[in-house]
C-alpha positions in Angstrom: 53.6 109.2 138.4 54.2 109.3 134.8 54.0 105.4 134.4 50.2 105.6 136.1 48.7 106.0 132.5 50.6 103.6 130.7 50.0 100.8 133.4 46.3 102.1 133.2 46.0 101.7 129.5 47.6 98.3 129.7 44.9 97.4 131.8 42.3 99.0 129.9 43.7 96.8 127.1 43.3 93.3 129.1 40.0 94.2 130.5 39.0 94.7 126.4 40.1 91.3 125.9 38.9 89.8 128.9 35.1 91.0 128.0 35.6 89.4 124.4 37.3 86.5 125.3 34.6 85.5 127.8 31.6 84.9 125.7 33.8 83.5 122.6 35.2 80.6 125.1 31.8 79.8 126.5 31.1 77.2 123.7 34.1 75.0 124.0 34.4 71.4 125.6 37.2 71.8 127.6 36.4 71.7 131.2 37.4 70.3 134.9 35.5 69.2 137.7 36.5 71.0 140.8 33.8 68.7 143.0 30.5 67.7 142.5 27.8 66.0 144.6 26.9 62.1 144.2 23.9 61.2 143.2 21.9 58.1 141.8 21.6 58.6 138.3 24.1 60.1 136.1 23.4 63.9 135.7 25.5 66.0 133.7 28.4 67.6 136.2 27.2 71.0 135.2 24.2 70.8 136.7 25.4 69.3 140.7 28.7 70.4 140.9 31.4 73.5 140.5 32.6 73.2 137.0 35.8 75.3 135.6 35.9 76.1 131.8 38.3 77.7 129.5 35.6 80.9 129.6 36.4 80.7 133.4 40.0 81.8 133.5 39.1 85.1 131.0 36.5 85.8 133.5 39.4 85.7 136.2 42.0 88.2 134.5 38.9 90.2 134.0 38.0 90.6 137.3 41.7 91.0 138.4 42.3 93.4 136.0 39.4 95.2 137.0 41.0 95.3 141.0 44.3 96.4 140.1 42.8 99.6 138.0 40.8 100.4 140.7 43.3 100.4 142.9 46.0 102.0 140.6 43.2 104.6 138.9 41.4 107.7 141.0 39.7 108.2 137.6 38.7 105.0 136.8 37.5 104.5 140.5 35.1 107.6 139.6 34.1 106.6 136.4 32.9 103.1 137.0 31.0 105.1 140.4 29.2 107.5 138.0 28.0 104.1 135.6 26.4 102.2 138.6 24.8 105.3 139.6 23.6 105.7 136.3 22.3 101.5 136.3 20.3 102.9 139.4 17.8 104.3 137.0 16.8 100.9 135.6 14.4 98.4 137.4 16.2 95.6 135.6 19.2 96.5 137.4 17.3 96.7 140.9 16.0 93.2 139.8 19.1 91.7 138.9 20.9 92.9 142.5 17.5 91.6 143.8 17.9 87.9 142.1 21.2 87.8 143.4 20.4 88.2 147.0 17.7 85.5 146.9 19.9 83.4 145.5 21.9 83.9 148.6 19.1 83.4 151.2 18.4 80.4 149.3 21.2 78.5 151.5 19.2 78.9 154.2 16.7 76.1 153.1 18.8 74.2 150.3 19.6 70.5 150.5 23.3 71.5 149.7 24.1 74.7 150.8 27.1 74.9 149.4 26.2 74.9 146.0 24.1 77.3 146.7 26.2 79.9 147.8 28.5 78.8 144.8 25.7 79.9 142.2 25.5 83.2 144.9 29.3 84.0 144.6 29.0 83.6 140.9 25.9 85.5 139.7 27.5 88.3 141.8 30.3 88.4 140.0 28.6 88.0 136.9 27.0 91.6 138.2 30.7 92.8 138.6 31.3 91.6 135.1 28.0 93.7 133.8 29.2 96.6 135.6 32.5 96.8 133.8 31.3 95.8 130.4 28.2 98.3 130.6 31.0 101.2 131.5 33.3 99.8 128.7 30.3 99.9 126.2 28.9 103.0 127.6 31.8 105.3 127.0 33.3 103.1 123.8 32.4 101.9 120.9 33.0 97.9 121.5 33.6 97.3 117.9 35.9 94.9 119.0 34.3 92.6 121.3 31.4 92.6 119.2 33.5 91.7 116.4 35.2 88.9 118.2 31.9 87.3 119.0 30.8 87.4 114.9 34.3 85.7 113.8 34.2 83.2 116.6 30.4 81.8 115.9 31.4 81.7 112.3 34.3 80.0 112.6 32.1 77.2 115.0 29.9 77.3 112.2 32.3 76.3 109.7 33.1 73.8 111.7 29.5 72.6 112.4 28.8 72.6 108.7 31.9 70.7 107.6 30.8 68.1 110.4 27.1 67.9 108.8 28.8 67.1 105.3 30.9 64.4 107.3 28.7 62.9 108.8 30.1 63.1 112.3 33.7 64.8 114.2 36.4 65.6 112.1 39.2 63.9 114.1 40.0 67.8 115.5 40.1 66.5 119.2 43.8 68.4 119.2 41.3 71.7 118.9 38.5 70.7 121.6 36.0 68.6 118.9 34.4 65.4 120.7 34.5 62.2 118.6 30.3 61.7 117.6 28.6 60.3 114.8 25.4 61.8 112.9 24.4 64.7 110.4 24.1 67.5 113.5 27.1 69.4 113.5 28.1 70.8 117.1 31.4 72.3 116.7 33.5 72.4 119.3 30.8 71.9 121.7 28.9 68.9 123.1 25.9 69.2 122.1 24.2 70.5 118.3 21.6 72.5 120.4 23.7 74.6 122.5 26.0 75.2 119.5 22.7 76.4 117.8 22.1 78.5 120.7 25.1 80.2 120.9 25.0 80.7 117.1 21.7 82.6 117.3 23.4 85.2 119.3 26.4 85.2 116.8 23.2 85.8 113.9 22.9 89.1 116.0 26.4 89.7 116.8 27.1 90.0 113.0 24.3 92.0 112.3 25.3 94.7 115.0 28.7 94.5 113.6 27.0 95.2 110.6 25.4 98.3 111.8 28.0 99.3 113.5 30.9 99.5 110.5 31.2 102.4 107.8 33.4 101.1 105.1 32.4 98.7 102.6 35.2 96.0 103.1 34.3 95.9 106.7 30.0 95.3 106.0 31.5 92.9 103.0 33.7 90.7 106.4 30.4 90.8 108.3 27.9 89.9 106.1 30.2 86.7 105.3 29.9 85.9 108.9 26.4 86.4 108.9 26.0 83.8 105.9 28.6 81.2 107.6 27.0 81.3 111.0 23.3 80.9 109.3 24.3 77.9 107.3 25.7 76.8 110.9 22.8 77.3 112.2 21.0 74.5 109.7 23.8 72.1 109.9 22.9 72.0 113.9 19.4 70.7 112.6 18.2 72.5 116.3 14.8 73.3 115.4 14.1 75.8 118.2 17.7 77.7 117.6 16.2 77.9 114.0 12.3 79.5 114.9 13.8 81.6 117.6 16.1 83.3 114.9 14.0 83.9 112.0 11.6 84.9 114.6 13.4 87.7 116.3 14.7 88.6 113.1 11.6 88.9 111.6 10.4 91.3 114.8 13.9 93.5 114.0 13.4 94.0 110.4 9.7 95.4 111.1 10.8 97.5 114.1 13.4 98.7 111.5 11.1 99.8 109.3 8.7 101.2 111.8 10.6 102.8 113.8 8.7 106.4 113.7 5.5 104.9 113.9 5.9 102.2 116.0 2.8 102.2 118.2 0.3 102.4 114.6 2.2 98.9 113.4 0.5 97.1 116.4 -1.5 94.9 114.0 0.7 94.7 111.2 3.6 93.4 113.9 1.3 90.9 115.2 -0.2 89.4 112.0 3.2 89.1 110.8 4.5 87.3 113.6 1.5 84.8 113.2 2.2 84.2 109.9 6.1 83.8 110.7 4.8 81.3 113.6 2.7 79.4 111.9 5.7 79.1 108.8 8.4 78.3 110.9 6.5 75.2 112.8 5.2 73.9 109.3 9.2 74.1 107.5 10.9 73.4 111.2 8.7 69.4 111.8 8.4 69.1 108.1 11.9 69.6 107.7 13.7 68.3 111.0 11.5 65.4 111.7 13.3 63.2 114.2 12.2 61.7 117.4 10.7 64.2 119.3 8.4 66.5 117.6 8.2 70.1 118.2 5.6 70.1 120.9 7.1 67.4 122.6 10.4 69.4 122.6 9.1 72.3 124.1 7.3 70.2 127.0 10.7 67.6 127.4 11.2 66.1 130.8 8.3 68.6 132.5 7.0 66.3 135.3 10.3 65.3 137.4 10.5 69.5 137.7 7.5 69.8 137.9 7.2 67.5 141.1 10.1 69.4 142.3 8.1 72.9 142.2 5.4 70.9 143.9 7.7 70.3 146.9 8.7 74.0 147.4 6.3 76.7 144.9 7.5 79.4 146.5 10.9 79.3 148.0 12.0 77.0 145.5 15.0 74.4 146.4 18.3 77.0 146.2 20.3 77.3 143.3 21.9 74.4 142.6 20.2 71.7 144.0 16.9 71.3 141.3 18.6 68.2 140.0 19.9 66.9 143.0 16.1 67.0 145.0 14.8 65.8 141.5 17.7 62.5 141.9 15.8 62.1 145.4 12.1 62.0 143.8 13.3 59.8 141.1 15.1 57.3 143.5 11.6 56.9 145.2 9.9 55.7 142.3 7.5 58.8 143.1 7.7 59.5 139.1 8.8 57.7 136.2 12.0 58.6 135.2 12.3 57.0 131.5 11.3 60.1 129.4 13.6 62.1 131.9 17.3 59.6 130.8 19.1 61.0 127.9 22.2 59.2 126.9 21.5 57.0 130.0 21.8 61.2 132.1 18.9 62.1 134.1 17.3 65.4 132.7 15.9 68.5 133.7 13.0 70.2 132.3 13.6 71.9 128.9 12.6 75.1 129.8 15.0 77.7 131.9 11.8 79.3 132.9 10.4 76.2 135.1 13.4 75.1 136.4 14.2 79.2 137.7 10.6 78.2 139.1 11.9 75.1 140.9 15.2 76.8 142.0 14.1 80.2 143.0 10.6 79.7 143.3 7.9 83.0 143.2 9.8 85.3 143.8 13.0 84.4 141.3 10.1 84.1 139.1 8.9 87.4 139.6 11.9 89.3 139.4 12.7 87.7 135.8 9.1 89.0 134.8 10.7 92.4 136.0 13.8 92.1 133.9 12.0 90.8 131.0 9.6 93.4 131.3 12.4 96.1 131.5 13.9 94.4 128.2 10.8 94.7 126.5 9.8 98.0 127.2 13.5 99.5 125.8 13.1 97.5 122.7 10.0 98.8 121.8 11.0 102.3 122.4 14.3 102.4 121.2 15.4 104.7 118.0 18.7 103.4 117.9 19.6 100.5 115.3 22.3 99.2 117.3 19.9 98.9 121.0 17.1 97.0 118.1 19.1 94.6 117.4 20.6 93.7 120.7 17.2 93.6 122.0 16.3 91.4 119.3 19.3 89.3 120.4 18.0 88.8 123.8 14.3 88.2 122.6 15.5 85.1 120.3 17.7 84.1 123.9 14.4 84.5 125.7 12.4 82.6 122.8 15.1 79.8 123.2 14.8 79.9 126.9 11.5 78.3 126.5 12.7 74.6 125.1 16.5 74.7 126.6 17.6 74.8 130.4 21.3 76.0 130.5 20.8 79.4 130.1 20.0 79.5 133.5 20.7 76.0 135.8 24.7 76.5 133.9 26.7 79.0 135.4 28.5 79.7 132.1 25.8 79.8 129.7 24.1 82.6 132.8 27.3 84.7 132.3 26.4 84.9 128.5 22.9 85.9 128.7 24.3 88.9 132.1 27.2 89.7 129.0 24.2 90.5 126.2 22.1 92.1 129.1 25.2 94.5 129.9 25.7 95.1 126.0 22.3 96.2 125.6 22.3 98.4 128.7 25.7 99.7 128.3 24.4 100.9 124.8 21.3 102.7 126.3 23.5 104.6 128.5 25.6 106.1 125.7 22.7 109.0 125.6 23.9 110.3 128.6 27.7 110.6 128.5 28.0 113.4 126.3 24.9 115.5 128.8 24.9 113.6 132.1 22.0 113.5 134.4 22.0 115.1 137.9 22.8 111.6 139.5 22.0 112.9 143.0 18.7 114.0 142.1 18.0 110.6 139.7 19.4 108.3 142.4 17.4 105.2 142.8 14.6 106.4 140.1 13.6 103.3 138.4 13.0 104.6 134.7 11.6 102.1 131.7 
């Protein structure tokens, strides 16, 4: 009996790691293909097959660390019971469990049910995942984890920047780095844009480490970050990583400064925003004028999904299979597919939002107005600093959403956006540890 706490701690201990270890490995090359489905044109294995990553096997001793405490732990058993009863009082969570069961009955009419029910299995465990980290954030201080995000986008920035000076890769293929050529630094990653993407959330990450330390030497480490993974950010040359960031940031520093009198800044928020807008187009195709110009970023490879919603509008196609029924269209000539081929790989629409459309259809649609909607409301009624600037975090996600695709159709890049949505609520739910409600009596109240 007396060894029950030490084993517990242990495993309190791994689960801590586990949660910052799986966002910090999401942007990293590595990868194997488990099995994928054969198609016509070449399509990035992501995106038609079941892919295992580095971020993979932390999300593994996660969720097995996670079994064996609930099986060794009464207490833990009825603390992680008295956080999801708590999540029953949000109608993002409701949506969430709702997105994952469509996702299920989407097997019923995919082309590849199998993949379907992969993406299922997944986003349910990426609830599990949420679950955990909102009780570890709800009842701790994660410091740590948030931390370990800050110190790892930095050092991908360093890398990105060093890149940009080269020229191209640095030879570091002993570390993950893939051998390219040109000014756009993408670390360890594949691709400048999702680097930029996952440096955004390391801008935020730094900041709420920021907000979150007391001594000086500490806000000195973090502000350093903050400065590396910026310059990271430019060396990427992603022009939508770069608007969604000054963006949001822009929208945190006046809720910042308005905080007690929120609702009378209506018009002052919004004509600062315009002017932002209108500032961050002008530098952004000024400054990072290549061969695709902002607008036609933002509406990249539209019709091929677009022709796929047209098929199914409202049960969509099942998770999974948006590029595979889009391989079909494009094999019968129905569309041209020439503005769709990047690197010679057949793309999907640049835009998460459209292709949730062509996957889920309606009502996947629906429900992400839900959890948006939830998101939005808490941000604009929060007082705390630290629940600003995570919501500011997942508005520059959502803003980025718009012109990129993996934050949904990838399974790993969806685990990263569940992680920041289980930060965020996990630090809502920290005003109800030290007084908690009368569960019974809140039980499946949806509260905003």
């Amino acid at each position: 009996m007396m060894r029950q706490p030490e084993t517990d701690l242990w495993l309190h201990r791994a689960q801590g790691l586990s949660l910052a270890a799986v966002p910090v490995l999401t942007a990293h090359s590595a990868f194997y293909v488990l099995g994928f489905v054969p198609t016509r044109f070449s399509i990035i294995f992501e995106l038609r097959g079941i892919v295992f990553k580095l971020a993979d096997l932390a999300f593994m001793v996660l969720i097995i660390t996670t079994i064996l405490r609930l099986i060794l732990s009464g207490s833990y058993r009825q603390q992680i019971s008295t956080t999801a009863m708590l999540c029953r009082r949000y109608a993002a969570c409701w949506a969430l469990s709702g997105l994952t069961l469509w996702i299920f009955a989407g097997a019923l009419w995919a082309d590849q049910p199998f993949l379907t029910v992969y993406h299922a299995v997944m986003t349910t465990l990426l609830l599990a995942m949420g679950l955990i980290l909102v009780d570890r954030v709800r009842l701790h201080r994660p410091v740590g984890i948030i931390a370990a995000f800050a110190l790892t986008a930095a050092f991908q920035a360093g890398i990105a920047v060093l890149q940009h000076w080269n020229g191209g890769s640095l030879g570091w293929t002993w570390l993950g780095e893939v051998p390219f050529t040109g000014e756009r630094g993408q670390g360890l990653t594949f691709n400048p844009n999702t680097l930029a993407d996952f440096l955004v959330i390391g801008h935020f990450m730094a900041i709420c480490w920021l907000v979150m330390v007391a001594a000086a030497p500490m806000k000195r480490a973090a502000l350093l970050m903050l400065l590396i993974i910026n310059a990271g950010i430019f060396a990427t040359l992603s022009r939508g990583a770069l608007g969604a960031v000054w963006l949001s940031t822009i929208v945190l520093f006046i809720l910042l400064k308005t905080r007690r009198h929120r609702y009378k800044n209506w018009l002052r928020l919004g004509g600062m925003l315009l002017v932002g807008m209108i500032f961050i187009i002008l530098i952004v195709n000024l400054r990072f004028n290549r061969e695709q110009n902002l607008a036609q970023r933002l509406f990249f490879a539209f019709p091929l999904t677009a022709a796929v919603i047209q098929e199914s509008p409202f049960l969509g196609v099942g998770a999974g299979n948006l590029m595979l029924r889009a391989d079909t269209i494009a094999s019968s000539a129905q569309i041209s597919v020439v503005e769709h081929l990047v690197y010679g790989q057949l793309q999907p629409a640049h835009n998460a939002y459209l292709t949730l459309w062509a996957e889920l259809g309606l009502p996947g649609v629906l429900l992400t107005v839900l959890i948006g909607w939830q998101i939005v409301a808490d941000l604009l009624t929060s007082s705390s600093k630290l629940q600003l600037v995570i919501g500011c975090t997942l508005l520059a996600v959502g803003i980025i959403m718009a012109s990129e695709f993996h934050f949904w159709l990838d399974v790993q890049w969806r685990r990263l956006l569940f992680w920041i949505i289980a930060v965020s609520l996990g630090n809502e739910l920290t005003r109800f540890t030290k007084n908690p409600p009368d569960l019974a009596a809140t039980s499946g109240f949806l509260q905003t």
